[in-house]
TIDRENVEX-400649 format. One record per residue (C-alpha): y, x, z. Coordinates in pm, whole numbers. Layout:
BEGIN
+--------+--------+--------+
|     py |     px |     pz |
+--------+--------+--------+
|      Y |      X |      Z |
...
+--------+--------+--------+
END
This chain:
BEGIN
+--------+--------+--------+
|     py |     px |     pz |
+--------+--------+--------+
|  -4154 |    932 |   -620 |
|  -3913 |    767 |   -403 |
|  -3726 |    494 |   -590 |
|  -3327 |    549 |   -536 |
|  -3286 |    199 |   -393 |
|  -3516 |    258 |   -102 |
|  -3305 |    613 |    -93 |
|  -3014 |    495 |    -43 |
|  -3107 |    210 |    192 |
|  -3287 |    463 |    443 |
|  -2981 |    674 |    402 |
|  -2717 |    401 |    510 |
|  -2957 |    338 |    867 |
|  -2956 |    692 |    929 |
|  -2608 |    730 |    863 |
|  -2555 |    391 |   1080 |
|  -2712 |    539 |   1381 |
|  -2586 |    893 |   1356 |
|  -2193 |    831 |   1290 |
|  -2204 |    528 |   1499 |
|  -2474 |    508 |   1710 |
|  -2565 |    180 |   1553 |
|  -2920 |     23 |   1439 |
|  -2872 |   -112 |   1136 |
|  -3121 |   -396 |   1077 |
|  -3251 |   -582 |    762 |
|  -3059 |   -889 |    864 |
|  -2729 |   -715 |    904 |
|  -2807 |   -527 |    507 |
|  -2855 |   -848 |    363 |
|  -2542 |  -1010 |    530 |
|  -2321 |   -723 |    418 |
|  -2460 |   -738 |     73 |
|  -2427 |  -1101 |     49 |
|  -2054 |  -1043 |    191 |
|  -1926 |   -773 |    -33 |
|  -2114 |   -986 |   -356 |
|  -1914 |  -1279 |   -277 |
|  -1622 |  -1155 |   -180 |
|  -1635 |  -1292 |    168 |
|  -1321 |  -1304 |    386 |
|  -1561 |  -1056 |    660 |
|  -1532 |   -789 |    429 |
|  -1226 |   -564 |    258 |
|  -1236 |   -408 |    -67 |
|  -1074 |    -70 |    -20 |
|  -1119 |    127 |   -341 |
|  -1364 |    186 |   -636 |
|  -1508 |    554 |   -669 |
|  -1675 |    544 |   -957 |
|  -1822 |    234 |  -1228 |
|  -2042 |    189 |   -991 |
|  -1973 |    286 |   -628 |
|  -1694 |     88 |   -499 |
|  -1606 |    112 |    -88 |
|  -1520 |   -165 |    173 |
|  -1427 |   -209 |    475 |
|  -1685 |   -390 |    737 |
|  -1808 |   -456 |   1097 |
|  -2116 |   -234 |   1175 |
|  -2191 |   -403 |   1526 |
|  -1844 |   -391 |   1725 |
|  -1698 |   -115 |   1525 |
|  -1548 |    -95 |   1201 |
|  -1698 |    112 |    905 |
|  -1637 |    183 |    535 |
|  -1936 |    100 |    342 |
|  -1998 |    262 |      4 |
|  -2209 |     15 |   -237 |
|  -2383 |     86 |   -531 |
|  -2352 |   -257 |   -781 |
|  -2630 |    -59 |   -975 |
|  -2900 |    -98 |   -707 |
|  -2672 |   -362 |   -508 |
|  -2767 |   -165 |   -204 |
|  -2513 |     11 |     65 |
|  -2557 |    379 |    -16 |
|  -2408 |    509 |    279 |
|  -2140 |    447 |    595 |
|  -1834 |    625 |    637 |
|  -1574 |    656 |    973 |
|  -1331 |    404 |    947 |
|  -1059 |    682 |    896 |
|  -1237 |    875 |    660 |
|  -1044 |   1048 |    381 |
|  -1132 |    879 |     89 |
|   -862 |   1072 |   -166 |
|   -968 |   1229 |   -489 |
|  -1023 |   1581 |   -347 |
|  -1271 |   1463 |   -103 |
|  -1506 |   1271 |   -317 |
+--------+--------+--------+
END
């Protein structure tokens, strides 16, 4: 059985390379992690989804991104465009 952590980490590199053509390395997880944990000034807090998805705004490579993290598993679960619709009816 795959554990959701690993899930969701595998999920946010796919999602990396298909939406923005991106390789998203181990380095660069542990950086935004460490960013969004800390409340680093590299990172925006946009909104909060749920108790425990919450979304920010990052640099994937040169581009900007919304990142959706999970303080459950303290992973990234997934990336979003940077003008995705992030209103109630969309969730």
């Amino acid at each position: 059985m795959i554990k959701k952590k690993y899930g969701q980490r595998t999920h946010a590199k796919k999602r990396a390379l298909e939406r923005f053509g991106h390789e998203y390395t181990k380095q660069e997880r542990l950086k935004i992690i460490h960013d969004i944990q800390n409340g680093s000034s590299e990172v925006k807090f946009i909104s909060r989804f749920s108790n425990r998805l919450s979304t920010w705004q990052i640099h994937l490579g040169d581009q900007i991104a919304i990142a959706v993290y999970d303080r459950n598993t303290k992973e990234i679960a997934t990336f979003l465009p940077e003008h995705y619709d992030l209103s109630p009816a969309y969730r």
